[in-house]
Steps between C-alpha positions, in 0.01 A plus 500: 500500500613867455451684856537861591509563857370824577561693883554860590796486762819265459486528866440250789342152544294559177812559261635210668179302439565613083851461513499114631167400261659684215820285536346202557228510175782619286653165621209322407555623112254796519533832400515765695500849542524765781290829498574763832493858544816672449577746808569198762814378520757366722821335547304165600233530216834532250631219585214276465345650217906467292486097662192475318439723232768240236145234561265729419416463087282786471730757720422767795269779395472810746276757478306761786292326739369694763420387802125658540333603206698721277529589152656230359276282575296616177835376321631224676181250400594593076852450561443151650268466210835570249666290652269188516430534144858531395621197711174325406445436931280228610506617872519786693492518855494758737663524814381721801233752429592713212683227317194328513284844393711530201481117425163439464465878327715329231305195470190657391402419164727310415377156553823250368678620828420428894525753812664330857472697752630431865463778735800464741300718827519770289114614369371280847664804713347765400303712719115454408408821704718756317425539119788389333433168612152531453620605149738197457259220630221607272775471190585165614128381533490609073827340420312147595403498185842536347661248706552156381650327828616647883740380669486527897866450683292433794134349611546824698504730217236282253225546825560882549470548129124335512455717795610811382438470103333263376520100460704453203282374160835352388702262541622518855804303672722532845851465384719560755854688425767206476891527598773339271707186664830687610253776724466197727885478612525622855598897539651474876587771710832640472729558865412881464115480417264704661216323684256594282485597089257719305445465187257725240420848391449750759170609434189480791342168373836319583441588864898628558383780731319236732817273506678811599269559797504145599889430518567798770457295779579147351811352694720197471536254841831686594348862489645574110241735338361309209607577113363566183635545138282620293510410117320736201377849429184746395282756637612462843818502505567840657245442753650158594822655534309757727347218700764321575701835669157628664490132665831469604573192270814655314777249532289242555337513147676477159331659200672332205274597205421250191636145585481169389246329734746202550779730564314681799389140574866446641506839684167376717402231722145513417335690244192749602221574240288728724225587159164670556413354198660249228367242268762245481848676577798317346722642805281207729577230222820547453591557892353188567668320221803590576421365888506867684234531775268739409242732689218640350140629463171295420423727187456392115635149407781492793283199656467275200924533566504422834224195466576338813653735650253778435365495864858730587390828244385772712310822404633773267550803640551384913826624563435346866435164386743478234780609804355190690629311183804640472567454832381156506773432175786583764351342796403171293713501220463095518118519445552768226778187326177225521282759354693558226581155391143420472462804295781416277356188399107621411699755262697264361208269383266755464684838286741351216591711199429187261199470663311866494696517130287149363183645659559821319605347188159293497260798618641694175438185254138426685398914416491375113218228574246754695499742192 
């Protein structure tokens, strides 16, 4: 099949998410193709975009994609258009809200081609009270129409979609997000880690500001104030940095910008993902997988990861609970080494690469039988 995959930011678990199915399609003997916009960039998104751009047949197209509504967006549906006629594309599918807008967009009238779409969070967090969401629900209810298949990452995300949109008319699957063999090699802590790793952009959602609040008081058993190094960037950055001095915490935490999650995998003992909200974060797969402890909030998907250990999440946004499980990391660390094995192995089974990739890869041929 010829594929373009079509997302706004090359940014986060969602670029991740394109990057590892785009590779692994390719592989397969597909061709693909790679549409983003064309004002985000950094030295991570390089280097994974120049590993895979030599698989990708029909090249990397970037053009303006605005995050809300902009105008571009009158554009950005004829260029994908262009594009899919010139490279005679059997699929596109959108990633994330507006690479999923401008998908299905493209798709209409022209009936030889199919529109995926797989939401990543993305549409599912917007604010229903305030109109821009209002705005953005309401488009997504009339793209139905131009959607040939959804995929959910997460039975999480597939049930808030009913909820808040509509039940989907199409075909409709749970495919979770899969992890390629090597992710699975142990990542363990280095003689100078920190007791505790961050890792994701500094924005509200990601709940840095209530890890912040809850470390203050977190101790080890011989009195050592507890550490943090903290991995990524964005809109909060400056008031992080403020945070952190207001609080007292200088010394004690280690803002190291955009890192490999692995990398700050050896700088922590156990990896916090404190989230208000998430679908299915790749920072919780691949913490696990690599056999890190990991603390984190009951929001989006983060259960289905945990399966059996799912009864430890706590609630986003409870900086005093979430100290209790810090605390109870350095006080128990044994407990927190049982709980992690039995995580390791429900990812292992449960989240493979090959396996999300063949799902995928029949979803796309099983869109040219329902039309």
């Amino acid at each position: 099949m010829r594929i373009l995959q079509i997302l706004r930011a090359p940014i986060g678990g969602l670029y991740r998410h394109v990057i590892d199915l785009s590779g692994a399609l390719a592989a397969r003997g597909h061709q693909l193709g790679l549409v983003m916009d064309n004002s985000l960039c950094d030295a991570q998104t390089l280097e994974r975009l120049a590993d895979l751009e030599p698989h990708l047949a029909l090249g990397v197209h970037k053009m303006a994609i605005p995050r809300l509504l902009g105008v571009s967006d009158l554009t950005v549906p004829w260029r994908l258009k262009q594009l899919a006629r010139t490279h005679d594309i059997d699929i596109l599918h959108g990633h994330g809200a507006k690479g999923g807008f401008h998908a299905r967009l493209a798709r209409i009238g022209a009936t030889k081609r199919r529109a995926v779409y797989t939401p990543h969070g993305g549409v599912l967090h917007f604010d229903q009270d305030k109109l821009g969401g209002k705005l953005f629900l309401q488009i997504e209810k009339f793209l139905l129409g131009q959607t040939d298949a959804i995929i959910f990452e997460s039975a999480f995300a597939r049930k808030t979609y009913s909820d808040r949109i509509a039940s989907p008319i199409c075909a409709a699957k749970v495919i979770h997000n899969g992890l390629a063999a090597a992710e699975f090699v142990p990542v363990p802590a280095g003689p100078e880690a920190r007791d505790f790793g961050f890792v994701g952009e500094l924005r509200e959602l990601k709940g840095i500001l209530v890890l912040l609040e809850a470390l203050v008081e977190v101790k080890a058993a011989d009195g050592r104030p507890a550490s943090l190094v903290v991995a990524g960037d964005g809109p909060l950055r400056a008031e992080v940095e403020a945070r952190v001095a207001a609080l007292g915490l200088s010394g004690r935490v280690e803002l190291v910008g955009v890192r490999p999650a692995r990398e700050i995998f050896a700088q922590a003992r156990c990896v916090v993902v404190p989230s208000l909200a998430e679908s299915l974060p790749y920072t919780v797969l691949e913490a696990a997988a690599a056999a890190k402890p990991v603390i984190a909030t009951n929001v989006g998907g983060i259960g289905e990861i945990f399966g059996p250990t799912a009864d430890a999440l706590i609630l986003p946004g409870d900086s005093t609970m979430l100290r209790a499980a810090l605390q109870g990391f350095l006080d128990d660390p044994a407990a927190a080494e049982r709980g992690m094995r039995q995580r390791l192995e429900h990812v292992r089974t449960s989240f493979s690469l090959e396996r999300m990739t063949t799902d995928i890869e029949s979803l796309y041929h099983a869109t040219f039988a329902h039309r």
